[in-house]
C-alpha positions as CSV (number, residue, x, y, z in Angstrom):
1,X,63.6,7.5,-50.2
2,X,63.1,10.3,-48.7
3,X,59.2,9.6,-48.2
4,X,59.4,6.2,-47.4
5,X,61.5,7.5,-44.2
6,X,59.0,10.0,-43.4
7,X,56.1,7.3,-43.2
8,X,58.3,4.8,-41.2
9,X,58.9,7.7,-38.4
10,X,55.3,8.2,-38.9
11,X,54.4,4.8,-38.2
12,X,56.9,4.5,-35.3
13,X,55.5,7.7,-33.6
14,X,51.8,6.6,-34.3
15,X,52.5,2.8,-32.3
16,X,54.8,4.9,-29.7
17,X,51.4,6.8,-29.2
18,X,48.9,3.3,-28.9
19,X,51.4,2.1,-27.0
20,X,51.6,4.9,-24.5
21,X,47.8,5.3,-24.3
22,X,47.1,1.9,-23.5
23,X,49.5,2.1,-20.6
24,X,47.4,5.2,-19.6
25,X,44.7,3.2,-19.3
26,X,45.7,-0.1,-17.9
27,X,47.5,2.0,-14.8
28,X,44.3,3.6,-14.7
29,X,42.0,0.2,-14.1
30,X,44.4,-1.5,-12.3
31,X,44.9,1.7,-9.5
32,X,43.1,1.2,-6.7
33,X,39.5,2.5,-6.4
34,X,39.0,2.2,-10.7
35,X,35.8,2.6,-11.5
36,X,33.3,0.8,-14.2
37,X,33.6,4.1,-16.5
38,X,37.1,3.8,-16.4
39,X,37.4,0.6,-18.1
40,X,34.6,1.4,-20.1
41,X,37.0,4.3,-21.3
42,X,39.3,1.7,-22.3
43,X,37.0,-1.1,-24.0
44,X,35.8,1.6,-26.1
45,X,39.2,3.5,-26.7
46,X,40.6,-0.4,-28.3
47,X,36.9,-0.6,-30.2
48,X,38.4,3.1,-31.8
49,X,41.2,1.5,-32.9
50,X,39.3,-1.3,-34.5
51,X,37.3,1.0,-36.2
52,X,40.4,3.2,-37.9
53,X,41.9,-0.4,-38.3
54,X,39.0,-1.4,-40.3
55,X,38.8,2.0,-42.1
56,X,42.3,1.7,-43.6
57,X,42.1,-1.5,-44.5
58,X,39.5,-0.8,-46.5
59,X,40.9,2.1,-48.2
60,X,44.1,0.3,-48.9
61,X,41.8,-3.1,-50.1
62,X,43.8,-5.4,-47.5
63,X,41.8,-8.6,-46.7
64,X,41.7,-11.3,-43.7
65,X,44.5,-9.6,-41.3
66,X,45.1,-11.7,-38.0
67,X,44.8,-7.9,-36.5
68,X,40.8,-7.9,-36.9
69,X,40.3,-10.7,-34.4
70,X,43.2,-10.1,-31.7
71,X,41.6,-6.7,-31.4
72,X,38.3,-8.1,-31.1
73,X,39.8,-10.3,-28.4
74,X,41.6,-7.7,-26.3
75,X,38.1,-5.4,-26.1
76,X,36.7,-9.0,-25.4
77,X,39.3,-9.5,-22.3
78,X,39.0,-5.9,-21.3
79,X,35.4,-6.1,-20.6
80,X,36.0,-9.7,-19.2
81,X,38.2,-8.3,-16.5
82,X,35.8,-5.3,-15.7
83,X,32.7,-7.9,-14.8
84,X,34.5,-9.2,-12.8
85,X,36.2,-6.4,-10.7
86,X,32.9,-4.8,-11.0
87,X,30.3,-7.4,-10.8
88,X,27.7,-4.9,-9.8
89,X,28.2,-2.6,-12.7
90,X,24.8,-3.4,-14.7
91,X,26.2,-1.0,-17.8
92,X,29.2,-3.0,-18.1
93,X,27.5,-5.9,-18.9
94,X,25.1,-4.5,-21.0
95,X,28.5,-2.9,-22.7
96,X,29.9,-6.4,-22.8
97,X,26.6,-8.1,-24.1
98,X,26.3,-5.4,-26.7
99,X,29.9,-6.0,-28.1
100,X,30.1,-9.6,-28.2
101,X,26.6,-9.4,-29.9
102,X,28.0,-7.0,-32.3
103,X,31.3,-9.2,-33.2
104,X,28.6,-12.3,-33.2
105,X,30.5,-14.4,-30.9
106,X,27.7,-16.6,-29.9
107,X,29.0,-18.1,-27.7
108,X,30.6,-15.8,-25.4
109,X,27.4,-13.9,-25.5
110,X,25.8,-17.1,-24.1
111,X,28.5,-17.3,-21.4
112,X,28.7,-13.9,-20.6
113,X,24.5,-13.9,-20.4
114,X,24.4,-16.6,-17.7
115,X,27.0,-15.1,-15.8
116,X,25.3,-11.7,-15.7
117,X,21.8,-12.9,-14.6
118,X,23.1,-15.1,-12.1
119,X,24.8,-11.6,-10.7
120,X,22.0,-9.7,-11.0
121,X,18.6,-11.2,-11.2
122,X,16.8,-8.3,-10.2
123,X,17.9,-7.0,-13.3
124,X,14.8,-6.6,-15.7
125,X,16.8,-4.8,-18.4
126,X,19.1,-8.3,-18.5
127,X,15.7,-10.7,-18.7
128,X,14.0,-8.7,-21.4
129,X,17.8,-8.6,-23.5
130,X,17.8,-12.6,-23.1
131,X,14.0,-13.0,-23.8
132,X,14.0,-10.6,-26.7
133,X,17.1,-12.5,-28.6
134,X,15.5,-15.5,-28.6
135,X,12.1,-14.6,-29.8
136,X,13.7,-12.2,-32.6
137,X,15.4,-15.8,-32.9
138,X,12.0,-17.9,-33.5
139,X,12.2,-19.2,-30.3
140,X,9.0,-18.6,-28.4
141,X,9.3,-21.2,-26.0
142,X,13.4,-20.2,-24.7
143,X,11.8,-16.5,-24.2
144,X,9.0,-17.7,-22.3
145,X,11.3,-19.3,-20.0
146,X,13.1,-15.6,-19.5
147,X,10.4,-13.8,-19.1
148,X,8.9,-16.2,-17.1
149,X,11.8,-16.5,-14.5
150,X,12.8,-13.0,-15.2
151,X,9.3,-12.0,-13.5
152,X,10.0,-14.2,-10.5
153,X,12.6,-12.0,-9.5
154,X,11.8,-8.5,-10.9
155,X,8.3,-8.2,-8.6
156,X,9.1,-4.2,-8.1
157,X,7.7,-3.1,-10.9
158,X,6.3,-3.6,-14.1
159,X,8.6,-3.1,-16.7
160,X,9.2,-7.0,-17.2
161,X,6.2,-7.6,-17.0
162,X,4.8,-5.0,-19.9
163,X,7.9,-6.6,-22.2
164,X,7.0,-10.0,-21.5
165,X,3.7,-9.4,-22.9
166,X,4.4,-6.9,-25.7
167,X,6.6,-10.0,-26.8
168,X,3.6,-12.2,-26.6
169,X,1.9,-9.4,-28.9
170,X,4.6,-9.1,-31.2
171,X,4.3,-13.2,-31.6
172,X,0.6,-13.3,-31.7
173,X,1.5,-10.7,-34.9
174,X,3.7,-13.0,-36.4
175,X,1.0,-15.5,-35.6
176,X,-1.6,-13.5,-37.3
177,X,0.5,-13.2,-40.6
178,X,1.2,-16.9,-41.0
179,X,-2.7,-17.7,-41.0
180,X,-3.0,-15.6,-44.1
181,X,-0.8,-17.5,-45.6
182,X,-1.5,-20.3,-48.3
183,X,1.6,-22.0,-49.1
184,X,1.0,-25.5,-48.5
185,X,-0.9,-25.5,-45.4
186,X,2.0,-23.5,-43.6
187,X,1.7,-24.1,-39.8
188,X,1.1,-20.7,-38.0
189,X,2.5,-21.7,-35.1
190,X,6.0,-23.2,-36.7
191,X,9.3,-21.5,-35.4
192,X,10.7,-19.1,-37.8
193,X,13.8,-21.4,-37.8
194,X,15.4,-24.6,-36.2
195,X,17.7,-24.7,-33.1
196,X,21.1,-23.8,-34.8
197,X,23.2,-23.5,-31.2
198,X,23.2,-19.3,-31.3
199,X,20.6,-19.1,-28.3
200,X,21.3,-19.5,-24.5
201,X,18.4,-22.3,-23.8
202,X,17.0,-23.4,-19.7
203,X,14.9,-26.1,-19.5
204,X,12.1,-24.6,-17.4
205,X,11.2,-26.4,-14.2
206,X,8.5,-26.1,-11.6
207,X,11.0,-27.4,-9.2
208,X,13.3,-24.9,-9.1
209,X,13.7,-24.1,-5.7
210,X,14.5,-27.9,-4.9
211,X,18.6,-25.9,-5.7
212,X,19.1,-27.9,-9.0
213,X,19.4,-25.2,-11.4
214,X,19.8,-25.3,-15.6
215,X,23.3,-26.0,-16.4
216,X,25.3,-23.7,-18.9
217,X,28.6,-24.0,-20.9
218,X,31.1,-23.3,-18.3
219,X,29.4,-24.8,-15.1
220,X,27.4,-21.5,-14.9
221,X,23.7,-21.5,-13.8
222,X,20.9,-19.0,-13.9
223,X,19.7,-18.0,-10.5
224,X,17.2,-19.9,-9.0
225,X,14.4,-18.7,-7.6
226,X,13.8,-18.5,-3.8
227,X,9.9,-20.6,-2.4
228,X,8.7,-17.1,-2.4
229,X,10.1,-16.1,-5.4
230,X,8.4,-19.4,-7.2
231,X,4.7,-18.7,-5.9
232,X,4.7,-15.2,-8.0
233,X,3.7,-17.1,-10.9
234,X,2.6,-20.6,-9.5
235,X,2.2,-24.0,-11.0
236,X,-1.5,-23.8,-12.4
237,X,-0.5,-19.9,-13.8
238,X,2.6,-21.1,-15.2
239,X,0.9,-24.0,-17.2
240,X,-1.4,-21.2,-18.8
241,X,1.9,-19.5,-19.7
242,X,3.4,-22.2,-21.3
243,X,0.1,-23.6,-23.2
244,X,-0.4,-22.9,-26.6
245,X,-3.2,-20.7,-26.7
246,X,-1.3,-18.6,-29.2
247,X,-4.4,-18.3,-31.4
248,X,-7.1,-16.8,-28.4
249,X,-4.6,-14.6,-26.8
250,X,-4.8,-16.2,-23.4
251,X,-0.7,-15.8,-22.9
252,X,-0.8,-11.8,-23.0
253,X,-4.4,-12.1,-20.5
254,X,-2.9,-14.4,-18.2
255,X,0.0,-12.2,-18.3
256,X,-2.1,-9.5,-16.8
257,X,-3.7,-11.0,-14.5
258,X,-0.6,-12.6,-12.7
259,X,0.5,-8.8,-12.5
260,X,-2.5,-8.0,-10.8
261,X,-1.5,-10.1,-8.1
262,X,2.0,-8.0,-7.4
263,X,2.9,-5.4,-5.4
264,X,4.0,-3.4,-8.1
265,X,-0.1,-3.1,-9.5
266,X,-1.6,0.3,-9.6
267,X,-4.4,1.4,-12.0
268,X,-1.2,3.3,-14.0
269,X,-0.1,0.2,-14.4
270,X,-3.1,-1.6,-15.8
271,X,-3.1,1.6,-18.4
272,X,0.2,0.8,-19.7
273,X,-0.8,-2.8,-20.0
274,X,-4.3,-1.1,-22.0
275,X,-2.4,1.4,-23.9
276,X,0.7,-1.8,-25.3
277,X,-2.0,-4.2,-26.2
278,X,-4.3,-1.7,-27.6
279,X,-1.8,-0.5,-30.0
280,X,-1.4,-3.4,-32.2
281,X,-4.8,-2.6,-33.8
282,X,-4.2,-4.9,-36.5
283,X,-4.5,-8.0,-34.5
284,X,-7.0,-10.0,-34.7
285,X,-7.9,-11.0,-30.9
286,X,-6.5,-7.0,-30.1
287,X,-10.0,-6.3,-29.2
288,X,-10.7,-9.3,-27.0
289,X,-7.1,-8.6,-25.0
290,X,-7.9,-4.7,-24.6
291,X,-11.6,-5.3,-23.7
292,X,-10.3,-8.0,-20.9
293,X,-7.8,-5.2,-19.2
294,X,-10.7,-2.7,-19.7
295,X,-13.4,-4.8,-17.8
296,X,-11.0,-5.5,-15.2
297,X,-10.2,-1.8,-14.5
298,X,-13.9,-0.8,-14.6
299,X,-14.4,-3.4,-11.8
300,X,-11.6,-2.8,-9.7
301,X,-11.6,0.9,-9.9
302,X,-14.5,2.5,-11.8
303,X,-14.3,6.3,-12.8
304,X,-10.4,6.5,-11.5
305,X,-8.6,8.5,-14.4
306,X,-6.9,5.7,-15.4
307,X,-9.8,3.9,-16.3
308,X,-11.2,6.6,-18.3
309,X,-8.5,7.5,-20.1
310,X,-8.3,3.9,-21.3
311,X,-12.2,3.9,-22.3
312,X,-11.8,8.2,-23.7
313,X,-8.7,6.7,-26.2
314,X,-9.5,3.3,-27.4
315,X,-11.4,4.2,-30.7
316,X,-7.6,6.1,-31.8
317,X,-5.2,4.0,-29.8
318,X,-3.4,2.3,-32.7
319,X,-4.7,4.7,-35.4
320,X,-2.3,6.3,-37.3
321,X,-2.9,9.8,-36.9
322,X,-3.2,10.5,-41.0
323,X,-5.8,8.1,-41.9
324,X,-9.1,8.9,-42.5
325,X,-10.1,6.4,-39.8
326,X,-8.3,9.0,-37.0
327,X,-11.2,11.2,-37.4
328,X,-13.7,9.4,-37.4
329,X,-12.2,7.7,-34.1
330,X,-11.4,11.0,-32.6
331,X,-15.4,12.1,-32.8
332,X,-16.0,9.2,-30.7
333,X,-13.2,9.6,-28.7
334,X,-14.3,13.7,-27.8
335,X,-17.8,12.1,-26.7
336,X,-16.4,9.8,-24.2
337,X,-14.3,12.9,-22.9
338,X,-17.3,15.0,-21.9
339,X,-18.8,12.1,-20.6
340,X,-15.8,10.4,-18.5
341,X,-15.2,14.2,-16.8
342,X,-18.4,14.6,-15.6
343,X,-18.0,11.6,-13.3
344,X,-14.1,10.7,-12.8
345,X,-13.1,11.0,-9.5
346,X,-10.2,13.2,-10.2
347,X,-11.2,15.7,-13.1
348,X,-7.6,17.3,-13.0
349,X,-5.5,14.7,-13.0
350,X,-8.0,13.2,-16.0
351,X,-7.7,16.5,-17.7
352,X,-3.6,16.5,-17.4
353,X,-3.6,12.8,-18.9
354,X,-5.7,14.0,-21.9
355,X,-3.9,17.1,-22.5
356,X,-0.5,15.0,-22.7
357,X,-1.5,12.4,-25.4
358,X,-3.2,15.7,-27.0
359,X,0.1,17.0,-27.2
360,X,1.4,13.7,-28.3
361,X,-0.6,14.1,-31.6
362,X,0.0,18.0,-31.8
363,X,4.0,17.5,-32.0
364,X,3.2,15.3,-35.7
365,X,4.0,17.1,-38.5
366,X,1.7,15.3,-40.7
367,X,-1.4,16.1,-39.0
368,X,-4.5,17.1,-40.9
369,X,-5.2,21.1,-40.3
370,X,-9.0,20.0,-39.4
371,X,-7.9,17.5,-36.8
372,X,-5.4,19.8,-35.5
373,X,-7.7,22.4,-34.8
374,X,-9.9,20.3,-33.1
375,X,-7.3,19.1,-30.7
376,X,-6.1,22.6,-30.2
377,X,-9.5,23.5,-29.6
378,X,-10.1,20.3,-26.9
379,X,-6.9,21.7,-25.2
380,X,-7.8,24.8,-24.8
381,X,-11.2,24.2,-22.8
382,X,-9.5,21.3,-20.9
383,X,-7.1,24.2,-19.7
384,X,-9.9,26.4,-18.6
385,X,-12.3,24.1,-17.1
């Protein structure tokens, strides 16, 4: 008897406690001047007790308690009420995104999606979220419409952008894979899997700026682009987009070459774009995508350091560093290094870009003693010429 009292008080003290610090926290959030981390605090304080919820239950082999689900929906309405006292707060709704993603509650996430890019559609973090569900989903064409829209907005710089097409990549891969396949004439370009309601879908329009946006559960919209906003990728640019090229690799070129057109464009930029497409070596049309972004930088800014530090890496970009083809790539790629320094127009700042993807390679632990002397070697003499 005298244990079963003891783990009654125990029990008592232990809600007293939850009690008490949920208080503490909703005086906190509902004071004046709260902040986002504040309720952040408090989502992820009720997600703790979910946790030790779930722990126990476990441990004590106690199945489908009404507990699991009101505590999902408390952290659910916590989060809810942050948005919207702090609509501004981009990590809350990543926070919120990332919860109701983790609880699958489709959707709310689909809901809660809307309502954030139509808060903040400069967000690029937000588009690429959005976009990249729905192609890890199979759907191709609801991501193009992200990415696509996403990029009207986000024209400041190029992260978008560089996700939109390492998507496109990451397709053309899956692409690639399906044409090797011989099971019954499989279709390459098939989705991996029917519509089954999980994915926030737009239907994409040229018209968007006429103020008739896509409609969403809850009489949400996505934002709309401005005229000005619309002619970043126009009509005849947007068709290439959404052809179906997927076999050529026109998607990933034509995403280039819109971002040539931005503000945001510098010849770092372009070497990002050369250094994402040139790592997925196994594709077939790989060579055909990098070559397009190489010609294109040779034209519009020959011997810059960017360009030759494109054209000094290519033979290794994608290699894996313990293969025997690294070498042989890496003899290549020293040749093109003595050559590209003679006649870059900044030696030093071609020098520091080397000697930073030399230290890339140096910081693998698996690295061949013969190629790491020779890249010790080619550090050294960058560092005293």
């Amino acid at each position: 008897m005298a244990g079963v009292a003891e783990k009654a008080r125990h029990d008592t003290d232990e809600t007293r406690t939850i009690v008490q610090k949920r208080n503490e926290h909703e005086h906190r959030v509902l004071s004046p001047g709260n902040t986002p981390s504040e309720w952040s605090a408090y989502a992820k304080w009720e997600q703790s007790l979910e946790t030790l919820r779930s722990k126990r239950c476990r441990r004590l082999k106690i199945h489908h308690l009404n507990s699991a689900h009101a505590s999902q929906g408390r952290v659910l309405s916590i989060y809810e009420r942050a948005v919207n006292r702090h609509p501004g707060s981009s990590d809350l709704w990543k926070e919120y995104l990332s919860y109701t993603a983790s609880v699958k509650a489709a959707k709310r996430w689909r809901k809660t999606m809307t309502k954030a890019l139509r808060v903040m559609p400069t967000d690029a973090e937000l588009w690429i979220i959005a976009g990249r569900r729905s192609a890890r989903n199979g759907d191709m064409a609801a991501a193009r419409g992200f990415f696509m829209r996403g990029c009207r907005f986000c024209t400041q710089d190029c992260k978008l952008w560089l996700e939109y097409a390492r998507s496109e990549m990451e397709w053309l891969v899956k692409v690639d894979q399906r044409k090797t396949e011989k099971k019954n004439g499989a279709d390459a370009l098939r989705p991996d899997r029917g519509d089954d309601g999980d994915e926030l879908r737009i239907a994409y329009s040229e018209d968007e700026d006429d103020g008739h946006g896509d409609d969403d559960e809850g009489g949400y919209m996505l934002p709309v682009p401005s005229r000005a906003q619309s002619k970043v990728i126009d009509k005849q640019a947007s068709e290439q987009l959404k052809s179906n090229p997927a076999m050529d690799g026109a998607i990933p070129m034509a995403i280039y070459d819109i971002s040539r057109k931005q503000a945001f464009f510098t010849p770092e930029v372009a070497e990002s774009f050369f250094s994402l497409f040139a790592s997925f070596r196994a594709l077939s049309v790989q060579p055909k995508i990098s070559r397009h972004v190489l010609d294109s930088l040779d034209e519009a800014y020959p011997n810059h350091p960017s360009t030759c530090n494109c054209y000094i890496r290519q033979p290794i970009l994608g290699v894996q560093a313990n293969t025997a083809d690294f070498p042989r790539g890496l003899r290549e790629v020293l040749a093109r290094l003595g050559e590209r320094l003679d006649v870059t127009t900044d030696k030093v700042e071609l020098s520091r870009k080397t000697a930073a993807w030399i230290d890339g390679y140096l910081a693998l632990g698996e690295l061949d003693d013969g190629v790491r002397q020779v890249l010790e070697y080619t550090r050294e003499k960058l560092e005293l010429s």
